[in-house]
C-alpha positions in Angstrom: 11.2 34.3 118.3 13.4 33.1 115.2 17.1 33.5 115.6 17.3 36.7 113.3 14.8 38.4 115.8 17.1 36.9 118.6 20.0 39.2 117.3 18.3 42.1 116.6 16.8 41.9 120.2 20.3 41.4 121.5 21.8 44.3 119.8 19.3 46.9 120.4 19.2 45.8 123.9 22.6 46.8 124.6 21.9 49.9 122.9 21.7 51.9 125.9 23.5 54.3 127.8 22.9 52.5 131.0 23.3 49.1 129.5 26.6 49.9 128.1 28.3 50.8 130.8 26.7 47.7 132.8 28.1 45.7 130.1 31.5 47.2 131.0 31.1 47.0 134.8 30.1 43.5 134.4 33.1 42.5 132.1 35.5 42.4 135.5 33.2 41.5 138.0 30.6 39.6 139.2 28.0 42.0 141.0 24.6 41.9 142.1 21.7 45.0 141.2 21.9 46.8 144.3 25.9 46.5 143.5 25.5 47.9 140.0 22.7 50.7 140.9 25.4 52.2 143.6 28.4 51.9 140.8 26.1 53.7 138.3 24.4 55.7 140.8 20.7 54.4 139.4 18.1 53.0 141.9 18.2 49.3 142.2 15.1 49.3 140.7 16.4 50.7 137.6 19.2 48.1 137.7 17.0 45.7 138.4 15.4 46.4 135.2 18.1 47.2 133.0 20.4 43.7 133.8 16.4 41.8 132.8 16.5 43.7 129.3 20.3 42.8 129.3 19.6 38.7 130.9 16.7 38.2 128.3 18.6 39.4 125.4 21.8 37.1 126.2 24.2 40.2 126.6 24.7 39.0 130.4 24.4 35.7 132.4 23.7 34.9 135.9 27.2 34.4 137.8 25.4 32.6 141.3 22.9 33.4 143.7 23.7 34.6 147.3 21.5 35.1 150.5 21.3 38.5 151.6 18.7 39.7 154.7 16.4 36.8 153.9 16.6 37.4 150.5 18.3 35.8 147.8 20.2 38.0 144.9 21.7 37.1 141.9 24.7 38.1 140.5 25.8 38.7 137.3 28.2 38.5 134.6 29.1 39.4 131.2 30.2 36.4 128.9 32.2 39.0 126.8 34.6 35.7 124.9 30.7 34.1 123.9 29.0 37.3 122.4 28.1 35.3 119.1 28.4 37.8 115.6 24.9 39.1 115.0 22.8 39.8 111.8 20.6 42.9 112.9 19.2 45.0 110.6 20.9 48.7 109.3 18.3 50.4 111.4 19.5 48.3 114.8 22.9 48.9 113.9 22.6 52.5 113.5 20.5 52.5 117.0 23.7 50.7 118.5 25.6 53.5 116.9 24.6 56.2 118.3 24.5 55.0 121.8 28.0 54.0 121.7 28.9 57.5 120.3 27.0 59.1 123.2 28.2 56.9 125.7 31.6 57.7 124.5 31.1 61.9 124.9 30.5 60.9 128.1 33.4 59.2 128.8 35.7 62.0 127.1 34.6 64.6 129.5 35.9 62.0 132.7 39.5 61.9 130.6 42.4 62.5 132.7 43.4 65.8 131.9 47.6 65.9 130.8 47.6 62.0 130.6 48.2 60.0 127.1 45.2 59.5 125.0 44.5 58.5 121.6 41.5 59.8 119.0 41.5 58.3 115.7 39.3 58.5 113.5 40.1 57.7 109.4 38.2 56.9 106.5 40.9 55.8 104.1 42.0 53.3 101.1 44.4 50.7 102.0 45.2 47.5 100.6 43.6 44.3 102.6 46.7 43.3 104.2 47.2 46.7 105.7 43.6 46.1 106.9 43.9 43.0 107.9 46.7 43.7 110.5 44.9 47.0 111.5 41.9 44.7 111.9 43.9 42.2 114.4 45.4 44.9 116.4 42.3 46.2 117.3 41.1 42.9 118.5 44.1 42.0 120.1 43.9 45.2 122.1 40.1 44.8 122.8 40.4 41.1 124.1 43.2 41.8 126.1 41.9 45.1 128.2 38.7 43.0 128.7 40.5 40.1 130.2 42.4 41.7 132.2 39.5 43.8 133.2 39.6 44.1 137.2 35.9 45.5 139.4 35.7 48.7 139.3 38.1 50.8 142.0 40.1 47.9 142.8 43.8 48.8 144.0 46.2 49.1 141.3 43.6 49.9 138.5 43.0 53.0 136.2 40.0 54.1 135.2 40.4 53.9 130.9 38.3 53.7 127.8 38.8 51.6 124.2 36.2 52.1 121.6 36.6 51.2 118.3 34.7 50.2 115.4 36.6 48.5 112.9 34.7 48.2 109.1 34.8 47.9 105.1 33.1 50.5 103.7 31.1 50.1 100.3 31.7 52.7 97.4 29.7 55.6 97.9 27.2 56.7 94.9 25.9 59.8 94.0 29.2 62.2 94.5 
């Protein structure tokens, strides 16, 4: 598979529902299928299959094996600091798009009702050293919830969301 087909696999394999919110489960802990299918409340078979997709494609790692019943299971992890930047086609991108959108109605309807959120959403002209800044305050505030990012439940912890997507846009033709 050349690299370009590498990325594109990557992307739209984390272009799922499921495999998103893996991805964020797996951000602040190491956990195992059968750990992930009763977070998620999906059979561990389902898990199973989801965190191969998510393995094969790079978008997770395997933390450690442990022995469980005669068995052995792995854990796993999501490298979130070594996701390279990926070429993937519009059409990926778009696919990535809208899973992200509906993973995030989802996540709107579990908002703490009477607490402190934000929706912003702009498409406006600024000059590149407004965006700049804009641009580095959204990373700064990505990387620092994912480092600090705790397993799920754990004392001390709320439940939150941050999504953002952060872009130049090209002149539109055809007004």
């Amino acid at each position: 598979m050349s690299d370009d087909a590498d990325a594109v696999s990557s992307l739209r394999a984390t272009a799922h529902p499921v495999r998103l919110r893996m991805l964020s489960l797996l951000t602040g802990a190491e956990l195992s299928a059968a750990e992930v299918a009763r977070e998620l409340g999906i059979s561990h078979a389902n898990a199973s299959y989801h965190l191969r997709v998510l393995l094969e494609a790079g978008a997770v790692e395997v933390a450690g094996e442990e022995k469980i019943r005669g068995g052995v299971a792995k854990r796993y992890r999501h490298p979130w600091q070594a996701r390279p930047r990926e070429k993937a086609s519009p059409e990926d991108q778009e696919v990535y798009v809208r899973a992200t959108a509906e993973e995030l109605v989802r996540r709107a309807r579990l908002r703490t009702p009477r607490t402190r959120s934000l929706f912003c959403d702009a498409e406006l002209w600024v000059t590149p050293e407004v965006w700049q800044r804009a641009e580095e305050l959204v990373r700064e505030a990505s990387a620092l919830v994912h480092a600090e990012a705790q397993p799920s439940r754990s004392p001390g912890t709320v439940h939150v969301n941050l999504t953002a997507a952060t872009f130049q846009m090209t002149e539109e033709t055809g007004r």
